[in-house]
Structures are given as C-alpha cells and as structure tokens.
N, C-alpha and C positions, 0 to 999 in steps of 0.2 A: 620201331622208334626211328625218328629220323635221325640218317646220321651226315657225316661230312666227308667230303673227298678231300682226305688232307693232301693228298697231293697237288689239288688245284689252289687251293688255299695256299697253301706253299710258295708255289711258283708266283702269286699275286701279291703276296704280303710282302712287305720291305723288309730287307735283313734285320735280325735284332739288332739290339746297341751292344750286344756282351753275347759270349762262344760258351757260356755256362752248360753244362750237359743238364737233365733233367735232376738230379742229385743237390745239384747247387743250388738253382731252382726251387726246388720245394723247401730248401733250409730255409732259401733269399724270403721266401714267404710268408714263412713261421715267421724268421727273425724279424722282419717288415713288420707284420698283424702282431705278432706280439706285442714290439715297440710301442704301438700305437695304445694298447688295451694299457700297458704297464703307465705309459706319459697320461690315459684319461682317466684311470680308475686310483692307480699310486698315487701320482704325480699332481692330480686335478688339472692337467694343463687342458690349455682350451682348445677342442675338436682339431680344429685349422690348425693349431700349429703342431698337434701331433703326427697329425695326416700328411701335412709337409715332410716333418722329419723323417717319419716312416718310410715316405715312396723315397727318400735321399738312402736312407739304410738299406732298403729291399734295393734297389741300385750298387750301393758299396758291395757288398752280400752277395751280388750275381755275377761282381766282378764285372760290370759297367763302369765306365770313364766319368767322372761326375761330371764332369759340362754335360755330359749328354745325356745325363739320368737328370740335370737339373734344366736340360731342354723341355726333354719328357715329360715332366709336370708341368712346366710353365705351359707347355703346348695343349695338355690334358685339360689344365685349369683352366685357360683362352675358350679354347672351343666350348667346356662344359655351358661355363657363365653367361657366353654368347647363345647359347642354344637354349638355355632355360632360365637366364636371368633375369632378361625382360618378363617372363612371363612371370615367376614368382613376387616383383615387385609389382606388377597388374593383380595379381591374386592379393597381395596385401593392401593395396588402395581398396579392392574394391570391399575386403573384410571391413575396414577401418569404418567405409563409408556405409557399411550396413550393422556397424555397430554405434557408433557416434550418430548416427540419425536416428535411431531406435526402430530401423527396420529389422533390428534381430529379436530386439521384444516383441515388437508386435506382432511376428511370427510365433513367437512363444506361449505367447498368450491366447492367439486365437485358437490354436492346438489345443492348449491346457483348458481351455472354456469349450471345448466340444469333449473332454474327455474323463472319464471319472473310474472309480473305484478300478478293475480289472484290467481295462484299458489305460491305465498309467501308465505302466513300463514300454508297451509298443509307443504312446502318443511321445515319450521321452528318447527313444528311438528316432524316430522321426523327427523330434524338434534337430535333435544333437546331428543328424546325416543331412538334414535341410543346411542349419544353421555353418553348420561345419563344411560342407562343400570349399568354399573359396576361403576357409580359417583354417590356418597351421592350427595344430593341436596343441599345443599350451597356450595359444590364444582361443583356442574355442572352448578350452576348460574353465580360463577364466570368464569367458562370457555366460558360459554354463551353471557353473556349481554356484552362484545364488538365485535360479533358478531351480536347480537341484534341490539347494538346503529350501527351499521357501515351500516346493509342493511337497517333499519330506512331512516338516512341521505343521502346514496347513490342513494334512492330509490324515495326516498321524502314520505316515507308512516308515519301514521300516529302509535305513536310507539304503541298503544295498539294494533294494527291491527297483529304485528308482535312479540311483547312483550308476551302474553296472549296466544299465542297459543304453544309458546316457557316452558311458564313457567306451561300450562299445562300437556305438554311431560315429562316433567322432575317430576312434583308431582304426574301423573298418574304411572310412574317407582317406586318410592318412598312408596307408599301406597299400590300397589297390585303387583309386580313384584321380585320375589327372584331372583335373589342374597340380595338384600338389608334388612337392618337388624330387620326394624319392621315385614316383613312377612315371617323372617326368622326366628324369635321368637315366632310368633304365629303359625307356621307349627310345631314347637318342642312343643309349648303347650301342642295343640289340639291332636298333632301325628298323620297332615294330611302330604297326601302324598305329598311328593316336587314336582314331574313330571306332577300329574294333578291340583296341584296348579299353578304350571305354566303355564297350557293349558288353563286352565280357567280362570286366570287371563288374558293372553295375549285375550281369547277370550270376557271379561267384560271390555278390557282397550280402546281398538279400538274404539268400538262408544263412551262411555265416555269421549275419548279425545277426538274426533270428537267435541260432541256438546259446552262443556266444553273452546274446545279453539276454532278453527277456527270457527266456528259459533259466539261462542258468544262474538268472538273478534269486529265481525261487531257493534254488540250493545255496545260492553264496547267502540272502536273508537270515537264512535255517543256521549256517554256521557262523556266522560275526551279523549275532541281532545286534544293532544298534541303529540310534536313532541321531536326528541331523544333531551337532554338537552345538551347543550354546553358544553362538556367538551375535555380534554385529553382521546381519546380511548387507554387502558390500551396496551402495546405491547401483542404482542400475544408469543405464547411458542416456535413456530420455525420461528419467524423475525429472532433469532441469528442463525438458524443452517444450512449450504450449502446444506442440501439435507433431506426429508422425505417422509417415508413408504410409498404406493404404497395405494388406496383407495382399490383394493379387498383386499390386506394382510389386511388393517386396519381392515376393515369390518369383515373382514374372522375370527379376531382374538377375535373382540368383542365378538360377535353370537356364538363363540365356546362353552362356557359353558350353554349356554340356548341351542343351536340344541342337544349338551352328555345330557342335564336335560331330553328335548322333547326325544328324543330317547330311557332312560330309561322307560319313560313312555306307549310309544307304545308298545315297548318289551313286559311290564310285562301286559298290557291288551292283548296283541297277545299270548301271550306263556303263563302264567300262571302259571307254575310250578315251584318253588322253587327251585328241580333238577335239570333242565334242563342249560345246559351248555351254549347257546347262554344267556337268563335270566340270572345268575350269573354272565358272560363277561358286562352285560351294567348295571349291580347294581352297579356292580364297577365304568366302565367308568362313569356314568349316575348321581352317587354321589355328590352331592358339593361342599365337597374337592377336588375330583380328576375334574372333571370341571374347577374347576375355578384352580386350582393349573396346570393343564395342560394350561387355559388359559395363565397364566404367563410366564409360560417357554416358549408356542411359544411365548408370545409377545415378550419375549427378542430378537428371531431371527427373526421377523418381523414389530418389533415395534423399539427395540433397536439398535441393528444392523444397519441395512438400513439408520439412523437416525444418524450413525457415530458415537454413543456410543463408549468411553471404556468400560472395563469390570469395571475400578474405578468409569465411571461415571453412569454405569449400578446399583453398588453397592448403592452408593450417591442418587439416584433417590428409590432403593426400602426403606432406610433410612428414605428418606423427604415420603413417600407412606404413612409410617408407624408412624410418629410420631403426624400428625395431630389426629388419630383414638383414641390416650387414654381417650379422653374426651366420647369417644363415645361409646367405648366399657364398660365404666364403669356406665355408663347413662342405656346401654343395662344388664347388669347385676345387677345393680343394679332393675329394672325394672323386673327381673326373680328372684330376694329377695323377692320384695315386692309380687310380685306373689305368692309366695312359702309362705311365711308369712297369705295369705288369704289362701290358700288350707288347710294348718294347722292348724289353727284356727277355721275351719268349714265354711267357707262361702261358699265354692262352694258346699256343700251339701246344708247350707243353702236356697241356690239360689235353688237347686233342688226339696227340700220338697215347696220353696212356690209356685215355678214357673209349677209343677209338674200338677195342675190344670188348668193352663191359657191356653187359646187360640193363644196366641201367639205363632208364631215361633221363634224358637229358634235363625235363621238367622234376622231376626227383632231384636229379643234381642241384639245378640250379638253387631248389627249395632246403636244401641239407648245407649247402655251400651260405646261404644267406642266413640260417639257423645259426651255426656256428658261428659266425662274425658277430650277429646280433647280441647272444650268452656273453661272446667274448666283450665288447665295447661299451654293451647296451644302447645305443644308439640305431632305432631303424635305419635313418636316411644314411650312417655311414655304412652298415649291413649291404643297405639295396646298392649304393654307388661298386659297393666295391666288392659284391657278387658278381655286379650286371659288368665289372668289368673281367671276371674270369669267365664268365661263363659266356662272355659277347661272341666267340668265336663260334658255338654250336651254335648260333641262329643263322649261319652262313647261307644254308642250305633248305630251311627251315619253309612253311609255307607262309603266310601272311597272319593265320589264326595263329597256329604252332609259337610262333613269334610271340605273337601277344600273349599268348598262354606262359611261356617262360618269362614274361616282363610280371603275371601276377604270381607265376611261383615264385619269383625273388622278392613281390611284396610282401604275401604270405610268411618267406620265411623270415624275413624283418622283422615280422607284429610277434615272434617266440617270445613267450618268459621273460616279459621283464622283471625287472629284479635289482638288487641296491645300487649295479653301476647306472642305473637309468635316472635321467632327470625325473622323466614324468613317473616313477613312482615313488619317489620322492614328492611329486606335485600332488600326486593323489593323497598319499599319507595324508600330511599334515593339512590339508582342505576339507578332509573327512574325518582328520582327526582318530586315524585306525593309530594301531602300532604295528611292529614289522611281520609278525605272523601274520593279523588280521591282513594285511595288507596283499602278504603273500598266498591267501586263501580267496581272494577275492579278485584282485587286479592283475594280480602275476595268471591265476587259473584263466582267469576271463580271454586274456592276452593270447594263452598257451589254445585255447580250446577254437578261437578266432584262426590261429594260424593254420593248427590242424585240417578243421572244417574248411576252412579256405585249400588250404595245398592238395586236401582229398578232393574238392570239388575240380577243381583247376586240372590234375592227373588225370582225371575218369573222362573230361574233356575233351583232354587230349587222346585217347582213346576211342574215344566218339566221333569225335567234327573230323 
C-alpha cells in the first residue's frame, strides 16, 4: 500500500489553528458530522447552511479560536467555488442547452428506434450515461423518466426492467465521472489528475453499470413487478419546436469535452515533457474550462441554432441553465469550508499518525470513510467533499493513477444505500410511484450494488496498475 512520510508532511504543512490531541479530535468529528446529519435529516435545514454550522462546531469542539475556524471555511469555500464553479455552471448551460433544443430527445429516440425487445435495458443505459454526462442527476431524472414511463407503456415492459438501468446510467455519471461536481471536488482535493481520472473512471463505470442496472433490473422486475403508473407523461422539451439538432451534432457536442479531457491525458503519458509544445497545446485544450467552455459555444451552433433559436432565446436558456445551480454550487463550497476546516484543525494529520500503522489501504479507507457520511447525510456530493477532505492527506505520496484511484473510491463510496435521508429517493419514489419498501428493494439495492462493484473494481486496480 502506499503510504506517507508523515514526517515530511509535518515539517511542510502549516501549524494547526488548535493544540487538540488526537481525543479531541475524533470527538471534534463526530460532534461536527453529526450536527450536520441531525440540522439535514431532523431539522430539514438546507445542506449550505448545515455544512456551515458544522465546520463552526467541528472548530468550537477542537478548541479552535472561531475567527480562525471561521477563516478556515471562508478560505475552504473561496478556493472550492473558484476551482470548480465556473466549471459546474458551463456543465449546466450546456445540459439546459441540450435539453431546451431537444438535442436530448433526439438522442433518445434515435437509441430507442434502433432498439427492441431484450436490448431495452442496455439501449436505456446508454441513453441515461449519454444524456446524463453534462446533467446533475435530478435534472437528468427529470429529463428521463418520461421517456422511462412512455417505453414502459409502449412497450408493455415491466417498469423496473427499464427504470433501474436508467437510473443506474445517470448515478454511475454522478459519482465517478467529471465534469460533475462531486468528482470534481475530489480531483481538486486530492490533486489527482483530471485526464486519468477520467480514464479510469470511464474504465470502473462500464461493468458497474453493467451489473448494477441491466442485470440487476431482471431481479429488481421479479420482486416490485410493476408497471409505468397512470399518469399525464410530462411534454417533452421540443413537442413546441419545428425542428431539432441532428443526432451526430448532438452527440458530437456532448463527448466534446470528455474526448479534449481523454486527449490531454494521452498527450501527457505520450510526451512527458512540460516544454514540449504539442503537451502545452492539450493542457490547454484538454483543461475543464476550456473543455466544457468550448463545449458550449459549439452547442450554441449545433445545439441552438439548428433548434431555431434566437440569440434572445439563446441568452434566456443560458439564464434558466444558470439559475437552478446556486443551491448547488453553494452546497459544493460549502462542502470545501468544511473540508478546509478539518485540514486545519489537524485531522487529516491526525488520520495519518493513526492510520500510519494499519494494514489498510488507503483506497479501502477512503471508500469506507465516504460510506459512512453518505448513510449518515444521504447526500453523495456532501459524502465525496467531505471524505476527499479527510482523506486529502494520504495522496501526498501517492502516484498519479493511485491518486485517481482514491478520487473514485470516494465516488464509489457516495453512490452507498440511499435511503429516506436522500432527496433522490424520494425523487424516485413518487416518479415511479413505488412505496417505501418497493423503493427500498429496487433503488436503495441498485445504489448499494453500483457502489460495491465500483470500490471492488477501483481496489483490485489498485493492486494491478
């Protein structure tokens, strides 16, 4: 396993804000992670401002000075937001703009008209990891599920058969796939590389969705038969428009910014040299700004355009893009406070003085440490923020893959058992119309068996490479 020279670690890290011994510490932890679960799950209070108060309590608790536990997150939050805010508000323009132009239907559809009987569940896989790439997951649910209910119905299948493998495309994106914002917060942690987090993740997500959905859609079918629930299927985004985007442009425009990520990546394992002038030409391109901000501007001329946009309703669409994201971006930074708050404090040395002896690996840790937060909050993104900020310190040392590898065991262990404190099974329920067992035999398993197969695969990696 690789491990750390805490001594060098030591001498390089700035003194803590607080002389707490490791005792005080693990209470400051509990009492902190508690707060937070008791203000989202008791309380209903909203993510941001539990996450706030927390990192001020995990601070009071460690016997930190509060100006300087409440520097600690202001500093936490600045940098987070700064490092992955712009990018999460480019990921939402460009969702908006491939759903308002009805380049996500026509992805959907051309799928769904090349695919039939047996082949349903994969071709629904595939729409929901397509479509979902650049979509937060409660907006690619609702882009989905009346496409869900309509091949259900039309189909006569049974709707977990098509549900389940849908909503495992979209949570396998979510939990190990950047652009999106939990493993985009933990690559800034850790300071693993974007390019082979990307590699690796695409290469850990494939058979995890595999068994996760279409597999285990057969058994989830077999125990909650039901079929799509009676209702109004929601209109879709281009019933009103005369004409939309072309299936390669749509496609072509998604995949843009993952083929610039892939492509950096290759580059800098091919060439290696920091001078060298091809290397510098795809740091740039290959970036996640420039990625996803290229993403944008073609979609406007193959997304918006084509789709008979004005430039007014071009404006109007990156507007509504934008304005869902404050809840989300402040959830995200807050989550890089309370991070910043335990680095500060000493816990992630802590972690390193005790953990310095175990036999555990550090990707085990990471994926057990994210588990836990995850049961406790329900919330992935604040799971992955505020794993990746205990466990930031074991990638000190770490190789380049190593690194990425510990950024998808913290995905991994985010996507655990969700279950009542979770929004999205809540979103699931009442969309499909289960009740709380069926729900919990279907979404919650799907969830638990994604994370699994993911942290198994991600371990054995690390073992290998």
């Amino acid at each position: 396993m690789t491990r750390l020279s805490v001594e060098m670690l030591a001498a390089d890290a700035p003194p803590p804000i607080t002389s707490a011994g490791h005792a005080q510490l693990g209470i400051a932890v509990l009492v902190g992670i508690a707060v937070i679960v008791l203000l989202i799950t008791k309380f209903k209070l909203h993510a941001f401002l539990s996450l706030t108060v927390g990192a001020l309590v995990l601070g009071a608790v460690a016997g930190a000075p509060l100006d300087k536990a409440i520097t600690s997150f202001t500093d936490g939050l600045g940098s987070t937001v700064a490092s992955v805010g712009v990018l999460i508000a480019l990921g939402a323009i460009l969702g908006k703009l491939l759903a308002d132009s009805g380049g996500a239907d026509q992805i959907v559809d051309t799928i769904l008209a090349k695919a039939r009987g047996r082949a349903m569940p994969w071709a629904m896989v595939l729409i929901a990891s397509v479509v979902g790439l650049p979509l937060f997951f409660e907006i690619g649910i609702v882009l989905l599920i009346p496409v869900v209910l309509m091949v259900a119905k039309r189909g006569n299948y049974s709707l977990m058969r098509i549900g389940i493998p849908a909503l495992a495309g979209l949570s396998v994106m979510h939990g190990l796939i950047p652009p999106h914002p939990g493993p985009l917060v933990a690559i800034d942690a850790v300071k693993a590389n974007l390019g082979v987090t990307l590699a690796l993740g695409l290469l850990v997500a494939v058979p995890s969705v595999i068994v996760a959905g279409p597999l285990f859609s057969k058994v989830a079918s077999r125990w909650v038969d039901v079929q799509a629930p009676d209702r109004m299927i929601p209109q879709r985004a281009s019933d009103d428009l005369e004409r939309r985007p072309s299936f390669g442009a749509t496609l072509a425009t998604v995949l843009l910014p993952v083929v610039l990520m892939l492509a950096k990546a290759l580059v800098d394992i091919a060439v290696d040299d920091p001078a060298d002038v091809t290397q510098r030409v795809f740091d740039v391109i290959g970036s996640p700004l420039f990625a996803l901000l290229a993403a944008v501007i073609v979609g406007i001329f193959t997304l918006g355009l084509p789709a008979g946009f004005s430039k007014e309703r071009i404006n109007a669409t990156v507007d509504k893009g934008l304005m869902p994201i404050a809840g989300i971006m402040l959830i995200v930074g807050a989550g890089g406070g309370f991070k910043q708050t335990l680095i500060d404090c000493g816990v992630g040395q802590m972690i390193l003085d005790i953990s310095k002896d175990w036999s555990i690996s550090a990707i085990l840790l990471a994926w057990m440490i994210a588990v836990v937060i995850r049961l406790a909050t329900g919330s992935a993104t604040v799971a992955t923020v505020s794993a990746a900020g205990l466990v930031a310190p074991l990638a000190a040392d770490m190789s380049t893959t190593h690194t990425a590898l510990l950024v998808l065991a913290i995905g991994a262990g985010s996507l655990f058992f969700s279950h009542v404190n979770d929004a999205g099974f809540w979103l699931v329920k009442e969309y499909f119309g289960l009740d709380v067992g069926q729900t919990v035999k279907t979404w919650s398993l799907m969830e638990t068996i994604l994370s699994v197969v993911a942290g198994a695969l991600v371990f054995v990696l690390s073992l290998i490479i």
